[in-house]
N, C-alpha and C positions, 0 to 999 in steps of 0.2 A: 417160322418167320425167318426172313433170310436174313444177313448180318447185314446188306444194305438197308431194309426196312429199321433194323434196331438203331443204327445211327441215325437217323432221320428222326425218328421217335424221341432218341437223348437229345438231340439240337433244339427240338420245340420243347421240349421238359426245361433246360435250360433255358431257354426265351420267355416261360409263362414265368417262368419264379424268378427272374430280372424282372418281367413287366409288373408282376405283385410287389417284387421291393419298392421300387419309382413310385407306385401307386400309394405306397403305405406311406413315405418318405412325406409327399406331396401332400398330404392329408395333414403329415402332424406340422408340416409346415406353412400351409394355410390358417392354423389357430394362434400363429404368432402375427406381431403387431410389424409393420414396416420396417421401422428402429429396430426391430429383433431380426429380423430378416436381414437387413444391409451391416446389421454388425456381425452376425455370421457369414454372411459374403468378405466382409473383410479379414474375417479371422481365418475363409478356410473351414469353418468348426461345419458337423454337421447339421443339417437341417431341422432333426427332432432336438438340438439341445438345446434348452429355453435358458432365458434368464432368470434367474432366482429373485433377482429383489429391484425394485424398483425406488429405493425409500434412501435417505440418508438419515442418520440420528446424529448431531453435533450440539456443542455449546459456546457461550459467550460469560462474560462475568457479569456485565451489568447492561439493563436495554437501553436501547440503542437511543440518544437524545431526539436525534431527526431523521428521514431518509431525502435530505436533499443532496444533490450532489454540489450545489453552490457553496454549501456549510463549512466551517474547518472539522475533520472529521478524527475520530481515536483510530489504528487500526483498524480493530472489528467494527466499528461503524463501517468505516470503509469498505470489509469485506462484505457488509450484508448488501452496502449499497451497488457492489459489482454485482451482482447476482440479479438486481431487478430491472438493472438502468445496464446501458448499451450506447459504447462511444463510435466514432471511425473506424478506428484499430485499438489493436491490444498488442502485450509485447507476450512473445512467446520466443524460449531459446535464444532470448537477447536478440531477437529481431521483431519486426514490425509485422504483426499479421492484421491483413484486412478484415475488419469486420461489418461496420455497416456503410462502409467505404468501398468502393468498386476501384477503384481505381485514384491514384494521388499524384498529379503531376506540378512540379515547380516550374518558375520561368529560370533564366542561364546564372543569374544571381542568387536564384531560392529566398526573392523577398515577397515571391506573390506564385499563391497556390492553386489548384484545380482540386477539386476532390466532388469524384464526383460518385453519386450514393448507387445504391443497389434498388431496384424498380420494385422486389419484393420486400420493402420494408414496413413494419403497422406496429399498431398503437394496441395497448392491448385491450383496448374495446371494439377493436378490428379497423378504425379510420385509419387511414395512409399516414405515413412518416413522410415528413418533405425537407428537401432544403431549406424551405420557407421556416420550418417549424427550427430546425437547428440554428437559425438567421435571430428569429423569434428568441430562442433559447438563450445564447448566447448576450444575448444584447440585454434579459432580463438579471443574468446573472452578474453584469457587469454594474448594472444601474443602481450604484451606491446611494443616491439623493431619491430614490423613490423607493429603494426598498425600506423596509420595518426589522428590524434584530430581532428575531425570534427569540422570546424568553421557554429556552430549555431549562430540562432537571438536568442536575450536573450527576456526576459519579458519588460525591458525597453527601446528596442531598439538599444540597443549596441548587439557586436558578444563576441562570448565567446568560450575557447574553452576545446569542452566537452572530461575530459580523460575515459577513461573504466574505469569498476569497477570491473578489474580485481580479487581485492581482496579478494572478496566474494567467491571464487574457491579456496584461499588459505587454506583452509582443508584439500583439496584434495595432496597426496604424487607426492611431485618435480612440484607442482604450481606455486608456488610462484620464483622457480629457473627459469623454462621454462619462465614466465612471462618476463624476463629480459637477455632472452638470454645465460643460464648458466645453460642449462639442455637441451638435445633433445626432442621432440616430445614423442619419444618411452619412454622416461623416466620414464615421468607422468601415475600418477595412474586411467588412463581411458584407460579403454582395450575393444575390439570388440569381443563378443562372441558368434558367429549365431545372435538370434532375441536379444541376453541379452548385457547389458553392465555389467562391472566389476572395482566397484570406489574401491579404494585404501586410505584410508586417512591416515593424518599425527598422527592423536590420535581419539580413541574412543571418537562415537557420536554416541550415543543411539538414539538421533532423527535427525537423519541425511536426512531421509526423509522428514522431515518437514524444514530442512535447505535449501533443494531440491523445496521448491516451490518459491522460487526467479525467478524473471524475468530473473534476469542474466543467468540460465539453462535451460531458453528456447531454442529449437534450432533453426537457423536461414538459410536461404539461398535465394540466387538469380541466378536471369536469364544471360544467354550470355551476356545480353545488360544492368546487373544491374538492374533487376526490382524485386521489393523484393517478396517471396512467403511467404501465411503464413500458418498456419499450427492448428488455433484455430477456434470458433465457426464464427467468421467475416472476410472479408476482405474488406480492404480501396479502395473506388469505389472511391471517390471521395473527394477532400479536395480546399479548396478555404480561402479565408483572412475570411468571413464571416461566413464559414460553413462544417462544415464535413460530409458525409454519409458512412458508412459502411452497406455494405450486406450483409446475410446469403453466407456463406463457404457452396455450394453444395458436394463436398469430404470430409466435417470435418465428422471425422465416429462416431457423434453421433447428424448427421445433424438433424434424425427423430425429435429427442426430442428438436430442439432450435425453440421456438413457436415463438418469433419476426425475421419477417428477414429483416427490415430496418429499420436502427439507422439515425436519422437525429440528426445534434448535431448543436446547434448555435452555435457563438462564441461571447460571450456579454463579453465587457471590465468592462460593470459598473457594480456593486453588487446588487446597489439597483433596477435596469432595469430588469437584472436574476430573484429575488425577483418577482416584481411585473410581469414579462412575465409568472412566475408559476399562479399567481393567475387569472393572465385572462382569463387562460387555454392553454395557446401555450407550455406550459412545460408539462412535463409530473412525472416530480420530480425534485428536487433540494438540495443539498445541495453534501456532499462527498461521496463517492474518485473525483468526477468530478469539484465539484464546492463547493467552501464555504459559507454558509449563512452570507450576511452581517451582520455586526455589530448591526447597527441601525433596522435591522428585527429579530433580534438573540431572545428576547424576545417575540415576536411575534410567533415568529416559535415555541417555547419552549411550548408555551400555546396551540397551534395548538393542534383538533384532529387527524389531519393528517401526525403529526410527527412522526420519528423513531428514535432510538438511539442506536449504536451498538458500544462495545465497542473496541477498538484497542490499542495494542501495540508498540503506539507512545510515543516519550516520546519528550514535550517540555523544551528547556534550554537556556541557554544563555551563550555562548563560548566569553572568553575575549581573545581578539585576540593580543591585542599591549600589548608587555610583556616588555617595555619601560613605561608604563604607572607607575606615582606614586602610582596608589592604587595597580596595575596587576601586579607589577613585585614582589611583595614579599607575600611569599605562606599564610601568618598570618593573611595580608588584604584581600587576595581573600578568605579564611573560612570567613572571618568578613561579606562580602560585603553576600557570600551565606546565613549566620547568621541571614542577615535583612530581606532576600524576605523574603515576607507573601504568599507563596505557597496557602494557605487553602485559601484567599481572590481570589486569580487567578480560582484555580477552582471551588469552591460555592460561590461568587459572579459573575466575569466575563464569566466565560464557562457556570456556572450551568447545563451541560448534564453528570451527573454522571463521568467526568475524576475526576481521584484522584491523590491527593499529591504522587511524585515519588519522591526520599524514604519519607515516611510516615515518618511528625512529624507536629509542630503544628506551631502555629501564635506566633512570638517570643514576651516576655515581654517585658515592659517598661526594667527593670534591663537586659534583654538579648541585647535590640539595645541598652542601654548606655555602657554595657561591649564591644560592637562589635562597635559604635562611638569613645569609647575608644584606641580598634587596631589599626581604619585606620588614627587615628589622630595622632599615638604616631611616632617619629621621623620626621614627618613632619616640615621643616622649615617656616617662614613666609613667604620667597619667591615662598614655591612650595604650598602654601593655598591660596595666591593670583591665581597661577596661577592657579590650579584648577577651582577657579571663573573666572578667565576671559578667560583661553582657553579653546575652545572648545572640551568637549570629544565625540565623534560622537559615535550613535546606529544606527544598521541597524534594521528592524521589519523582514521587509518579504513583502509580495504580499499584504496580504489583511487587512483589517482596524483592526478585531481583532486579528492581528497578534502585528499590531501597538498599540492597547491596550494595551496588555497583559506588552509588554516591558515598556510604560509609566506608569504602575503601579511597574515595578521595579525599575522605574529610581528614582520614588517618595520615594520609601521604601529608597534607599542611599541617596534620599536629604534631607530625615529627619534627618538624621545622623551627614552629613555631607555636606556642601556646595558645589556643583559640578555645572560647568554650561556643560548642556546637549545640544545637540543635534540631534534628531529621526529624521531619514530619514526612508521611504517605502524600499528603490532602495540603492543600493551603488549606488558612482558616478565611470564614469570612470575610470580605472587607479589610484584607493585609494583603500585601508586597512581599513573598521572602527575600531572602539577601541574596540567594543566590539558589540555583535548581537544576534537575538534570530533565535534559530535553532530549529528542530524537524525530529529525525529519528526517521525509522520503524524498530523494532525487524526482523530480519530476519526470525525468526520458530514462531511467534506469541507471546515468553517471554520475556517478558522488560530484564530480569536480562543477555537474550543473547547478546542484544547491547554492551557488556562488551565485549565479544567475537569479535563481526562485528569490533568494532574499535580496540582492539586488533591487526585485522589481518590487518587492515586499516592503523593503526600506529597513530591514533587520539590521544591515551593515550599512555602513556608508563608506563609499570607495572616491577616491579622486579619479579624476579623467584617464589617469594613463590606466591605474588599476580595474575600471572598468573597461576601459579597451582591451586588456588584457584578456578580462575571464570572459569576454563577447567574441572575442576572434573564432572565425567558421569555419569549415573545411580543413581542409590540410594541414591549413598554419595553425590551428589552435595548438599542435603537437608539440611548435617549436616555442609552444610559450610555457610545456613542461615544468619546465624551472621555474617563471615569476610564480606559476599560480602556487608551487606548492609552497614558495617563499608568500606568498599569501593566506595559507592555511597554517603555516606556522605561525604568522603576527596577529591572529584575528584575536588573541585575549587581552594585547596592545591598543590594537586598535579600534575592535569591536568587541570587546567584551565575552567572548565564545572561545570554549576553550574544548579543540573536539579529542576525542577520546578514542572512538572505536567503529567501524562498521556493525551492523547489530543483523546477524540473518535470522532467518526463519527454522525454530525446531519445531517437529510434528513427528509422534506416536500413530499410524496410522493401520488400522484393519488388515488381516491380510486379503488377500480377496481385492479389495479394492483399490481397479488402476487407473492412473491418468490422472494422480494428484499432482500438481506443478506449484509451485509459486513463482511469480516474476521479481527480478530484482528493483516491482516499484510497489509489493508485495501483493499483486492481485493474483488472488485462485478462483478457477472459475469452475464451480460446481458442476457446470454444461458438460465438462469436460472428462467427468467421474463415468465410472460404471462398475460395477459386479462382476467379476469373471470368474 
């Protein structure tokens, strides 16, 4: 054979066993599902390598009272409710991403909006998603005088009953009227226009779309018979005392891309059981929006390679509520009492996951607590110093142990001061008021300085004219008001009663393997977004 026929010969040898590799490739790449296919288009990866799991295993501490999104909700309520429900957008990387919004245009003031929706949007019984229905949605969640307060179980076992939150929509033009029966339906500034809606507000909001990713504007609907649809990446298959699962949403119109489609959720009471169920491997992550890392593992977790820390636009404080109190009812001793937290001790010792002092200042002197011991003792009689010692002033914490920290290092900061007999309860009791409790809300658009605004519309604080034009200014100029607002965040225990304390972000233990865990800083994760690699 001549040495031209032998080349000729190795060229087609070479060509058969290319054309059998593509052929073999193409085979094992036809057994995979679309979603497996465009996630290795995007990786790159090759075509036989599959993905391993399709499942999430997580927990919560106790279930969840409601899945509405009108409701006031715990955290992990909240995260379960992102999961099934689906708003406009979502904040991702501290910016706005669309989600069942197409497109979002303001007029030259940004007091009147376009948003107009995406044509693949459904119900998860497969009926179309409309403007109409988010017109619908909105208008039912505001309608304070026809709705019913749902009598929920609480966390401790008592019922409670939960009002809307409604006021979260009070931006929006003749809201807050309709809310209470003093404006028609047609009034309000939500209009139907083809595929678009058309918001209305009461004052420019430049980020009004980022205002827009509250739960509360999700839209909502049910069946003939009351059975609730949803309209997000999940929907709730199943829930029991012990356990939740939600499934992959087959009509969510961006089913391709949700690579988990079974959420299995425990319901563990105890902190430290959660804790150690993550390390034996039955979790699959742990810590928030879903669940808090106990106290007693909080150090442990910190040192972890397999921690995450993401920060959020929470802000922790402590609301004195009995304005009967001798220290609370005069505006001199509540700046004294704020004077004494050790802020900087709360979050680089106790939290140590990068939260920071909210407003920014420092660990008071020895001369700042005896000026501020000073305050709360001056007009005080002997008979209201006794009582102080002997009657009890009750604290509420919260749910979880370092919630109950946090407050026993403030209570310690006023007993250095001053002699107080305390009382820290986890839980109010029935049918009581405590004296004073630690709280934590979420920034509605991801910026501490808007919580000014949330409870503005809420009626938490009461502000005079100029102080509400203050923390209302939009655009550009809000920058150069800097200085009043923060000079407002330091008199709120004066003037309102709120004495803030700290930023509170997000810790989470998470699997290795698993990426594309985020949390936002208005603390949503969104499970759609997970996968196996």
């Amino acid at each position: 054979m001549t040495k031209k026929w032998l080349l000729i010969l190795k060229k087609l040898l070479t060509y058969s066993l290319a054309l059998l590799l593509l052929l073999g490739q193409a085979a094992c790449s036809n057994k995979l599902s679309q979603a497996e296919k465009d996630l290795q288009k995007s990786q790159n990866a090759p075509a036989f390598v599959k993905i391993s799991r399709k499942d999430l295993n997580i927990a919560i501490q106790t279930a969840p009272r409601h899945w509405r999104p009108d409701l006031p909700q715990t955290l992990a309520e909240k995260a379960l409710i992102d999961q099934v429900y689906e708003g406009l957008v979502t904040l991702h990387n501290n910016r706005v991403r669309l989600q069942q919004a197409e497109k979002i245009t303001p007029n030259q003031a940004a007091t009147i909006w376009q948003i107009k929706l995406r044509d693949d949007l459904k119900w998860s019984d497969g009926s179309k998603l409309t403007a109409e229905d988010y017109r619908r949605s909105w208008l039912e969640h505001l309608n304070l005088a026809k709705q019913k307060p749902e009598n929920a179980r609480s966390v401790n076992g008592q019922t409670e009953n939960l009002q809307s939150e409604a006021y979260r929509g009070f931006i929006i033009e003749n809201a807050e009227a309709y809310s209470v029966g003093k404006a028609a339906a047609s009034e309000v500034g939500i209009k139907v226009q083809g595929d678009s809606l058309i918001v209305k507000l009461t004052r420019p909001l430049a980020n009004f779309p980022a205002w827009l990713s509250q739960s509360f504007f999700y839209p909502t609907k049910s069946t003939s018979d009351g059975k609730a649809l949803y309209n997000g990446a999940y929907v709730l298959a199943e829930q029991s005392d012990k356990a939740i699962k939600l499934q992959g949403n087959s009509t969510y119109w961006d089913a391709i891309n949700v690579w988990l489609k079974d959420i299995n959720i425990a319901i563990i009471a105890d902190e430290i059981q959660a804790y150690e169920a993550y390390h034996a491997g039955n979790l699959d992550f742990i810590g928030e929006p879903f669940y808090s890392i106990a106290k007693d593992r909080r150090e442990a977790a910190l040192r972890s390679a397999e921690k995450l820390i993401f920060p959020m636009a929470r802000l922790g404080y402590i609301k004195l509520q009995n304005q009967a109190h001798k220290l609370f009812s005069v505006p001199e001793k509540r700046q004294a009492l704020y004077a004494l937290l050790d802020a900087p001790f709360q979050a680089n010792v106790i939290l140590q996951d990068n939260s920071e002092v909210w407003p920014e200042r420092k660990t008071p002197t020895q001369v700042e607590r005896e000026k501020a011991a000073q305050v709360l003792d001056k007009g005080l009689t002997e008979t209201d110093l006794t009582e102080l010692k002997e009657v009890e002033t009750i604290g509420v914490a919260g749910p979880t142990i370092l919630e109950n920290r946090l407050l026993v290092a403030s209570s310690k900061d006023w007993l250095n001061a001053l002699k107080i007999r305390f009382r820290l309860q986890r839980q109010a009791k029935a049918n009581s008021v405590p004296d004073f409790k630690y709280c934590t809300d979420i920034a509605p658009d991801g910026e501490m300085n808007s919580l000014l605004r949330l409870w503005d519309l809420k009626k938490t604080i009461k502000l005079d004219k100029a102080e509400a034009a203050i923390i209302w200014t939009d655009g550009d100029a809000k920058y150069d008001q800097a200085e009043s607002i923060n000079a407002l965040w330091q008199n709120l225990a004066s003037t309102n009663s709120i004495l803030p304390l700290t930023s509170r972000n997000a810790l989470l233990m998470v699997r290795p393997g698993l990426i594309g865990v985020s949390v936002d800083k208005t603390g949503k994760m969104l499970l759609s977004d997970l996968q196996w690699h």
